[in-house]
N, C-alpha and C positions, 0 to 999 in steps of 0.2 A: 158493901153494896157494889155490885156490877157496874162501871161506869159504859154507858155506852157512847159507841163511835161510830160517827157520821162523815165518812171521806167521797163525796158524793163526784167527784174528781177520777175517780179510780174506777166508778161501774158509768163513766160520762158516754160508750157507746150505748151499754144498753139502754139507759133513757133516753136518747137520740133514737135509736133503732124501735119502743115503746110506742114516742108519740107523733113518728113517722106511719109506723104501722096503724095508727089510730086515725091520724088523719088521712092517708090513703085507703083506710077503709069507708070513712066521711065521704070523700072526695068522690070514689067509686060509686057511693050510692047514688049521687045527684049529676052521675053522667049515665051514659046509656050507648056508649059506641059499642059497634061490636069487637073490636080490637081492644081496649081496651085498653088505649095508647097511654093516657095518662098515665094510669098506677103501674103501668109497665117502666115507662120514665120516669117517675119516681122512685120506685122498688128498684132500678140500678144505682141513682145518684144516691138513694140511702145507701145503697154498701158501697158506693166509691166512698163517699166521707167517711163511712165505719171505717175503713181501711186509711185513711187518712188518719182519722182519732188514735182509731190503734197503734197506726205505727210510730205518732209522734208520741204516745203516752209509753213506750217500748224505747224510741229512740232516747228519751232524757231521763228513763229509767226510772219511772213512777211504776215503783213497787208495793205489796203491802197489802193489807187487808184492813177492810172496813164491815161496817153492820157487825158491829162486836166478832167478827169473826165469819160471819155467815160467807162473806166474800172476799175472795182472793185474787189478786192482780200480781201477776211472776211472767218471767219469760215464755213459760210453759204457754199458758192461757193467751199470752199477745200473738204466740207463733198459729196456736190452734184456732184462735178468730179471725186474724188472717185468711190463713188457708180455707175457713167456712167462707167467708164473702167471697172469695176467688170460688169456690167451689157453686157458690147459688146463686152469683153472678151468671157462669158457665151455666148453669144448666135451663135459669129463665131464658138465658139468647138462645143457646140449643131448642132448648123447644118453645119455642116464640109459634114459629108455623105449625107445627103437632096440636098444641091443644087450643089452635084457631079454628083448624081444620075437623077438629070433632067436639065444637061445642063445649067446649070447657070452662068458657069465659061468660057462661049465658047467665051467673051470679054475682060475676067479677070479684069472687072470692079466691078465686086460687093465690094473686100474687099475695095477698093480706095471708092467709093462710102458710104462704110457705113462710115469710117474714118471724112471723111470730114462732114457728116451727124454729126456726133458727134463732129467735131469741131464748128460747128454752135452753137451746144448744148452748148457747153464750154464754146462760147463768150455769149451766152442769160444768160450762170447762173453767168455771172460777169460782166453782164451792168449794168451800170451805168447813163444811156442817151435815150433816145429816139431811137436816130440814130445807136446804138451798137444793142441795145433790134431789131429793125427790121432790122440790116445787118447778123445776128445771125438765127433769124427769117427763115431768104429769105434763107439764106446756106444751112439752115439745109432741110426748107421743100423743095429745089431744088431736094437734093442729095435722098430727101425718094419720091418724085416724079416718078425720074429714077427706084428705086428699087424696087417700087412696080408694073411696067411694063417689067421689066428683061427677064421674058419671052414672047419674041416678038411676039412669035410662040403662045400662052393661049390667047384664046380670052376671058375669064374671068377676067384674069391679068389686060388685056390692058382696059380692059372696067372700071374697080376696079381705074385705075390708072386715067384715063377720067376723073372721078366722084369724085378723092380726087383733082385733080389741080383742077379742075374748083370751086369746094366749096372752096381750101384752097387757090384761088386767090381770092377769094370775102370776108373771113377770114381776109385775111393781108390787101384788100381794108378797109372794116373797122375799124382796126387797125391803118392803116395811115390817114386816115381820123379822126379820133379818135385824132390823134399825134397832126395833122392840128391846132388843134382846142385847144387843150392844151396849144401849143405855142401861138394862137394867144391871150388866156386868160391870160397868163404869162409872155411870152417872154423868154422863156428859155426851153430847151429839157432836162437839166440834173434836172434826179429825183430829187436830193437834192432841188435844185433853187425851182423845183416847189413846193415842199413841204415847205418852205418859203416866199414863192409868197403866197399859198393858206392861212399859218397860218398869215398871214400880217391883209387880210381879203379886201385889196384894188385890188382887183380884179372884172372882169367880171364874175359874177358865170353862166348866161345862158350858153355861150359857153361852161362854165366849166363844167357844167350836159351833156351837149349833147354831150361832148366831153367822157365823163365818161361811158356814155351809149354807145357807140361803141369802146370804150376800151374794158369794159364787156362781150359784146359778140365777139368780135374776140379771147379773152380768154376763153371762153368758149368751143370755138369750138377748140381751141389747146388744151384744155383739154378734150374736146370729151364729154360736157354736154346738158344734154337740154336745150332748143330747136335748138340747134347747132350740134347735133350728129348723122346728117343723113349718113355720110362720115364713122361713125365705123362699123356699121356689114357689109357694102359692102366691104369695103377696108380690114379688117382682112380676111372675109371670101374669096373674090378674088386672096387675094395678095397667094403668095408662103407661107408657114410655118413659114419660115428662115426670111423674110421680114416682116411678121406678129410678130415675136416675138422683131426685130429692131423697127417697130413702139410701140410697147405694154411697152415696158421697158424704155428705158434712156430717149424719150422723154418727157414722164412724169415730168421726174425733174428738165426738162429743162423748160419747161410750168409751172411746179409749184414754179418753180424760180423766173421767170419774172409776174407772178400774182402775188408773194409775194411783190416785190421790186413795183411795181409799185402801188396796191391799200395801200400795209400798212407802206412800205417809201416814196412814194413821194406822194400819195392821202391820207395819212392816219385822217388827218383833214376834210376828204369828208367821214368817216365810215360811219355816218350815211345818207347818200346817197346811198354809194355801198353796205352797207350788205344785205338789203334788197333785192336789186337785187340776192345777191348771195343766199341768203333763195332762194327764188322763182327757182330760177335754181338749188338749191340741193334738194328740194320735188319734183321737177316735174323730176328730174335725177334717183332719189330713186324710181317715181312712176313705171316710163316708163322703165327704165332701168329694174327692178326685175321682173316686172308686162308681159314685152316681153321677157324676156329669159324662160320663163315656157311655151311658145308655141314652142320655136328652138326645130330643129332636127338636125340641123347643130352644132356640138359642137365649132368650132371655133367661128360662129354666136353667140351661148349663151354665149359663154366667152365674146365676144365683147360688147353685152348686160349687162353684167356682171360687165365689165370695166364701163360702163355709171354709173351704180350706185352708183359703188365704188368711183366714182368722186365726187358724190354728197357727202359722207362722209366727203371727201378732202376739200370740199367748206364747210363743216357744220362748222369744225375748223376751215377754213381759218373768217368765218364770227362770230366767241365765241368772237375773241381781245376785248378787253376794249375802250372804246370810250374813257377813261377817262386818258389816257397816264397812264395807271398804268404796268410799264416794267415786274411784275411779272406774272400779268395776262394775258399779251400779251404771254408773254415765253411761259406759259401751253399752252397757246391755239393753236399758231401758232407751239410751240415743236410737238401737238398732231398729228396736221396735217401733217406736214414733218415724223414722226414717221410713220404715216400711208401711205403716199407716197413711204416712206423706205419700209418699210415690203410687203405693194401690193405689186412693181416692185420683191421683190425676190420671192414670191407667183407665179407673173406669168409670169416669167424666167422660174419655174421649170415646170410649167403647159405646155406652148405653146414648151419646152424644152423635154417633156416627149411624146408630138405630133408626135412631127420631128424622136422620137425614137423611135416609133412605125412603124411610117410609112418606107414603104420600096421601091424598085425600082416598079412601076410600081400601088401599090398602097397610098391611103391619107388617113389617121385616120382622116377623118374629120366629118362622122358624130356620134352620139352619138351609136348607133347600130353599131357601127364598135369595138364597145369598148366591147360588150357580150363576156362575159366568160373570161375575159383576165384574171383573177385571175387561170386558169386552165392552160394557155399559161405561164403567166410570172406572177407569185407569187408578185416579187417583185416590179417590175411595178403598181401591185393592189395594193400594199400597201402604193407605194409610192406617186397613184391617189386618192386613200382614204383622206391622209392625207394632199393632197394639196385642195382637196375638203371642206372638213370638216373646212381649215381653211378659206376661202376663205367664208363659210358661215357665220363664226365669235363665232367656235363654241371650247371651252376653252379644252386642255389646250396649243391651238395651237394661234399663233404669233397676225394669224385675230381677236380673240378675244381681245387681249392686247388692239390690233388696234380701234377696234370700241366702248370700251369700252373706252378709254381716251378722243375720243371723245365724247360721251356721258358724263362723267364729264366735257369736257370743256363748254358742253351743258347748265349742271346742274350751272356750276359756273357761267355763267355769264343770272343765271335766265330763260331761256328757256326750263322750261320743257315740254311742246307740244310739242317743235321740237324732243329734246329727243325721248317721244315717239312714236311718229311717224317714226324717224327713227331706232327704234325698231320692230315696227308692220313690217312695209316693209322688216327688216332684217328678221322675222320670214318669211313671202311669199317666200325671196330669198333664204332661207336653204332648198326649195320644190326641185328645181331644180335641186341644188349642188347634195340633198340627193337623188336623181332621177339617177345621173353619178354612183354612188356608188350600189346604186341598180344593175345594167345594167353590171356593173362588176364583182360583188361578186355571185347573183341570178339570171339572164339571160343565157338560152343555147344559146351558139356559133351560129352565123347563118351557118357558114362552120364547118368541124370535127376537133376537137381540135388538133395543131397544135402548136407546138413551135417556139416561135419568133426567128427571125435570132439575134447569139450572136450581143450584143450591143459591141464598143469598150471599150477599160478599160479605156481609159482618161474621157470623156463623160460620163458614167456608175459612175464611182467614183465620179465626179463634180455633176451628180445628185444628187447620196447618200446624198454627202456632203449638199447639196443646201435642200435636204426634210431633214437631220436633221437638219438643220438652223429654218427652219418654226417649230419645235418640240419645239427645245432646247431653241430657243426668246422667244417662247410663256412661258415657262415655266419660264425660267428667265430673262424676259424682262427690268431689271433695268437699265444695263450696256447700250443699246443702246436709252430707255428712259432718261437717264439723260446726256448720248449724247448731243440728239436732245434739249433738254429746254436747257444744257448751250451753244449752237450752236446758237440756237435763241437771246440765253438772251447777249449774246456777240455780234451777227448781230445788233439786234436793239436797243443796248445802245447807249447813244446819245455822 
């Protein structure tokens, strides 16, 4: 008989983060400001103390899995919830004034809604199981469902929001479909099991391929790759700013968490099945992704385009691992990718974060032409678009560069250098664009008479500073959060 395990110590944020979220949704009901101060001040002080819990259940090294396996608490998971509460920290301050300013808070559902969003996130970056990975899953893309239609009243929104349920129900269809078929090759849901099942070698391998191949692409499309990524420039460009930069950030790590656990701890005897797929879907990511952002005029559009590529990058590490269990060569590689997942999300925190701060009541910095002359308007602003530009194209001695450069040695290390190059050639096309924003800022007349942007607040205004010298100061000394990343890894996948 199954003994089951109860370590209720080990998931102690997400119950914290649960019956926060439940009573700030209480609490919401039975006020009625229009700011909506309270749950706004509570929804930070719950992710200061998440990040408190986390980091001391990380610093004394409470590892391990509970719920018979369904959850997992590793370095992996303490470094990736972190960085989500910094990430949805950032972007409720970021757009504090945004979605005051066009009624978003007229339910006082957004903050409760993004919370739970990110608890979803929580549970995906510490399954364990089949059944955690898609209850995780469904929470999260529920809660970004809602918020990407918030404005009832925007038929943009609502149409934005149409077009991401219905792709991201067909998403999680083959995903579970995918699951179906794993179990019925194995007889087990928890990643470990399968990964013993498969290295046994007495297994069904059809089901196991066809089951692998709609894994792949339901991952895919949570990562926003090709030929899965019809859902990112509608839904960024639709959705609200403040919504766009909730999708663009934490869920990322939540998606690159559960591709991680799934193709290289419980498939990871199937590599040479899945990488290949993941090649193919990180050139055709790098083609389409670079290749269409240099036709946008819509700047949140080319960033979302943007986003596609940069996923390709994500997948180029995710697929360098060694085939040959060799734990150091995995570290680098899968280090590199996490590395680079790290550094995107705070790249484009401060990007879609510098959006929401331009924009003001009644207009949307959304397309690239809205951006002329802002070096004459706000100084600082241009420089702080410069430099999230510049790195964003992978261009040294900023954080993007570290980034695509370690994967290109995780390239080189495990013998592919065509891919390498290739995803060099592409990274050159994609610096057209970036350098195209810069242009349009520094050398473009105003299309109206120069005019000074309305003071930014100090909290928001400081958090940026802070956030573009982060992308300066990484890039420059990137040691400290590279060797992070490979001992995070090399601790995750030690057996």
């Amino acid at each position: 008989m199954m003994q089951l395990q109860f370590d209720f110590a080990l998931a102690l944020p997400e119950i914290v983060l649960l019956l926060m979220g439940m009573l700030i949704l209480i609490l919401d009901a039975c006020t009625h400001g229009a700011r909506r101060t309270l749950a706004y001040g509570l929804s930070l002080a719950t992710l200061a103390v998440l990040t408190i819990l986390t980091g001391t259940l990380w610093f004394v090294g409470a590892t391990g899995d509970t719920f018979s396996g369904l959850f997992v608490t590793d370095p992996l998971s303490h470094l990736l919830k972190i960085t989500s509460y910094i990430a949805v920290a950032l972007t409720l301050i970021y757009g504090r004034e945004y979605i005051q300013t066009r009624d978003m808070l007229r339910g006082g559902e957004f903050y409760v809604l993004v919370l739970f969003a990110l608890l979803g996130q929580m549970v995906m970056i510490s399954a364990g199981n089949f059944l955690s990975i898609y209850l995780g899953l469904e929470l999260m893309s529920l809660a970004l469902y809602a918020l990407v239609a918030i404005r009832r009243d925007h038929v943009v929104s609502t149409e934005a929001a149409m077009k991401y349920f219905v792709l991201g129900a067909l998403a999680s269809g083959f995903m579970l479909y995918g699951m179906s078929m794993m179990y019925g090759a194995t007889g087990s849901l928890d990643l470990r099991n399968i990964a013993d099942a498969v290295s046994s070698g007495q297994i069904d391998y059809l089901p196991l391929t066809f089951g692998l191949v709609f894994l792949v692409a339901g991952l895919a499309f949570k990562l926003g790759a090709v030929p899965f990524h019809m859902w990112v420039p509608d839904v960024y460009q639709g959705s609200p700013t403040a919504v766009t930069l909730v999708l663009a950030a934490a869920p990322k790590l939540a998606a690159f968490a559960i591709t991680l656990r799934i193709l290289v701890i419980g498939l990871g005897d199937l590599a040479a099945q899945w990488q290949p797929m993941l090649m193919i879907l990180a050139i055709l990511s790098l083609a389409i992704g670079n290749l269409t952002a240099i036709m946008q005029t819509n700047f949140k559009r080319m960033l979302a385009y943007s986003t596609i590529s940069h996923m390709g990058f994500v997948l180029l590490g995710l697929m360098s691992g060694s085939i040959d269990n060799d734990l150091a060569a995995d570290s680098s590689a899968y280090g590199s990718a996490l590395f680079y997942m790290i550094t995107y999300v705070m790249t484009t925190l401060a990007s879609f974060g510098l959006i929401m701060l331009l924009a003001r009541d009644g207009f949307e910095c959304e397309t690239i032409d809205d951006l002329k002359g802002l070096n004459r308007r706000s100084p600082w602003m241009a420089a702080m678009l410069l430099i999230l530009m510049c790195s964003l194209a992978g261009l040294p001695p900023l954080v993007g560069f570290d980034a695509k450069l370690l994967i290109l040695q995780a390239l080189l290390q495990s013998d592919r250098l065509w891919l390498a190059v290739v995803a060099v050639l592409f990274s050159l096309i994609g610096a057209f664009y970036y350098l195209r924003v810069i242009k349009v800022v520094y050398f473009d007349e105003p299309v109206e008479p120069v005019q000074a942007l309305p003071a930014v607040r100090f909290v928001p205004r400081t958090l940026m500073l802070i956030n573009g010298a982060l992308v300066l100061l990484v890039g420059l000394m990137p040691g400290g959060l590279m060797t992070l990343c490979l001992q995070t890894m090399r601790a995750t996948l030690a057996p």
